[in-house]
N, C-alpha and C positions, 0 to 999 in steps of 0.2 A: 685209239692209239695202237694196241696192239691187236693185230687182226687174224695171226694162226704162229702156231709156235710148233718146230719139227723138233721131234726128237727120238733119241735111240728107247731102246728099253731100259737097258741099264738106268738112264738118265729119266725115264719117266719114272720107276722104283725110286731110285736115290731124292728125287724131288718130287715127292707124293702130294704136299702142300702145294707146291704149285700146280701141279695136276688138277688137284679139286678146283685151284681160284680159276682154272683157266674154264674148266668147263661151266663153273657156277658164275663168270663174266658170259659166258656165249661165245669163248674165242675155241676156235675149231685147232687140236692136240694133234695133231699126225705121225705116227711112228715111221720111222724110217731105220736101213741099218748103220751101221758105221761108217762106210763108203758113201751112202748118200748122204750122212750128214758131213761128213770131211767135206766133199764137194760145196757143198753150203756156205760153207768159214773159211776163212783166209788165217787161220789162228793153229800153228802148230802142232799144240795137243787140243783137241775143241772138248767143250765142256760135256759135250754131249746135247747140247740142245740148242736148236737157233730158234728167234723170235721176229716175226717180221711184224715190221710196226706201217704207221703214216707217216707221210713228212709232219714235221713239228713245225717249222719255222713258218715265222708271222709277219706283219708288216710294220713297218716305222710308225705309222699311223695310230695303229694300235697301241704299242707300246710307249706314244708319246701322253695319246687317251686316257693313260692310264695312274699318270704324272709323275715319273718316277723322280727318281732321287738319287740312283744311282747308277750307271751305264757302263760298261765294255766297248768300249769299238776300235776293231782289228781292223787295219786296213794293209793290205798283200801278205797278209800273215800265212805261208808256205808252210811250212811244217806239221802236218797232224797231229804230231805229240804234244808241239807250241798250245795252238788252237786248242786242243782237248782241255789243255792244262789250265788254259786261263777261262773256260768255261768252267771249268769246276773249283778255279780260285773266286770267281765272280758269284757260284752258287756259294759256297761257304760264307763269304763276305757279307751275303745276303742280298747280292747286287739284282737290281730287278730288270736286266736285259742282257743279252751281249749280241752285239751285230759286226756282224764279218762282212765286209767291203772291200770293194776292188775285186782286185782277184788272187781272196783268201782261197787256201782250202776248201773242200765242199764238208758243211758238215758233218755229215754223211761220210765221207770218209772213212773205214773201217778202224781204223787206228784214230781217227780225231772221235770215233765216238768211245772206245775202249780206254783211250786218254780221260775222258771226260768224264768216266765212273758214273755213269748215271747222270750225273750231274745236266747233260745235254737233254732229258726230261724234268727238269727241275723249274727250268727259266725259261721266259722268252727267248728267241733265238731270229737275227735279223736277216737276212740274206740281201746286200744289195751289192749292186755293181759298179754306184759312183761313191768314193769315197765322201769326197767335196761336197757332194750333196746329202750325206750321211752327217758331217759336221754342224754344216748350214742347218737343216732340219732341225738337229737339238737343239742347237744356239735358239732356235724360232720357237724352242718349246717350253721352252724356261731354263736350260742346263746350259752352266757356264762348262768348255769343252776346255779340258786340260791337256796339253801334249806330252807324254812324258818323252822327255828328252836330253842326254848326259851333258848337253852346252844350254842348256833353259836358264832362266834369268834369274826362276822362284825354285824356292828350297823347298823337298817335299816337307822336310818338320821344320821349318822354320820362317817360311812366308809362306805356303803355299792356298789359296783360299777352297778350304775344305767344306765349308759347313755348311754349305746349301747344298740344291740342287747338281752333282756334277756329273759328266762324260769323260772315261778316260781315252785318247786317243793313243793307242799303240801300232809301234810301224813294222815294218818286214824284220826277220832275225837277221838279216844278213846286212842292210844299207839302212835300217831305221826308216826315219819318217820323209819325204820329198821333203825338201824347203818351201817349197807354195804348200803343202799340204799344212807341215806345222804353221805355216803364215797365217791360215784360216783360225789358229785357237784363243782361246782367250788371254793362254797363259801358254808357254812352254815350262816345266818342272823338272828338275834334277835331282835323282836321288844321289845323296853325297856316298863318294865313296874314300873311307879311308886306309885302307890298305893299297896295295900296289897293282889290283886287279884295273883289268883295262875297261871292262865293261859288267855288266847284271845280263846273264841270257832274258829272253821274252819275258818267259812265265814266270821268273823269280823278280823280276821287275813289274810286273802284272798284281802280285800275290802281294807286293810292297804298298803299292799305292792303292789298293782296291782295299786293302785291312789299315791301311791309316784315315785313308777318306772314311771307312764305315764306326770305327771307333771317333773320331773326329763329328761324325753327324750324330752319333749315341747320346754324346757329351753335349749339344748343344738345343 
């Protein structure tokens, strides 16, 4: 996963522990000064050290192999910070994949991975390009594919069927889900809202339904 890590000196003193685990893995340390590490990072003040890994992301196939239970899938999800944020609601949740469809963010993204705290080494992670065929696939794999969506029919606490196998389907920050796209789900879901707010952004609509499903399947 991680294959050379640069960093200044200051940065390899201040992180000594990591120093030792890098050379006791076999992953090659590189000193470099503070100009050549600024150039490395897109990150205003940089920490002092950059790590260059492998791509992470796996196949559907995979992740279906492996029966899960609980699923992420972002379809045109734009925003990096979006993206980041519900990869690392989905890792807390305990969710066993998240797959970005259509055409999410990459990623990779310097900001969808600084979003995602780590978290983006935690879980599976899906990469495809048809969303439609992203739904279909679960549906074929045992997981019933939920839409969350603020005109859906099922109430996230109060019908909504949690306690099996599920897929959550989340759509763009800006237009939500296509209408053929939500058409493909099992269920569309609303989370109610009772004050005067027009909408839930992505991630806090993500962090809703991903912690009520996993509490929901604990309990059963």
């Amino acid at each position: 996963m991680l294959v050379e890590v640069f960093a200044t000196p200051a940065a390899t003193e201040r992180y000594a522990a990591l120093t030792g685990a890098a050379h006791e893995s076999g992953v090659a340390w590189t000193l470099v000064d503070d100009r050549a590490l600024a150039s490395l990072s897109d990150a205003v003040s940089p920490a002092g050290l950059v790590g260059v890994c492998r791509f992470l992301d796996t196949d559907l196939d995979t992740v279906l192999g492996a029966a899960p239970r609980l699923v992420a899938l972002c379809a045109d999800v734009r925003d990096p910070g979006n993206a980041g944020t519900v990869l690392r609601c989905a890792d807390a949740a305990g969710a066993d994949a998240v797959v970005l469809a259509g055409s999410s963010v990459d990623a990779y993204n310097p900001k969808t991975v600084r979003a995602s705290v780590g978290s983006l080494f935690h879980l599976p992670v899906v990469v495809v390009p048809d969303a439609a065929g992203a739904v279909r696939a679960l549906q074929a794999g045992g997981l019933q594919v939920l839409a969350a969506d603020g005109a859906g029919e099922r109430d996230l606490y109060d019908s909504a069927p949690l306690a099996g196998p599920v897929a959550w389907l989340f759509g763009n920050e800006a237009w939500g889900l296509p209408p053929e796209l939500a058409a493909l789900a099992d269920h569309r879901v609303s989370i109610p809202i009772h004050g005067r707010a027009e909408s839930l952004n992505l991630s806090t609509a993500a962090a809703l339904c991903l912690y009520e499903t996993a509490r929901t399947q604990r309990r059963t």
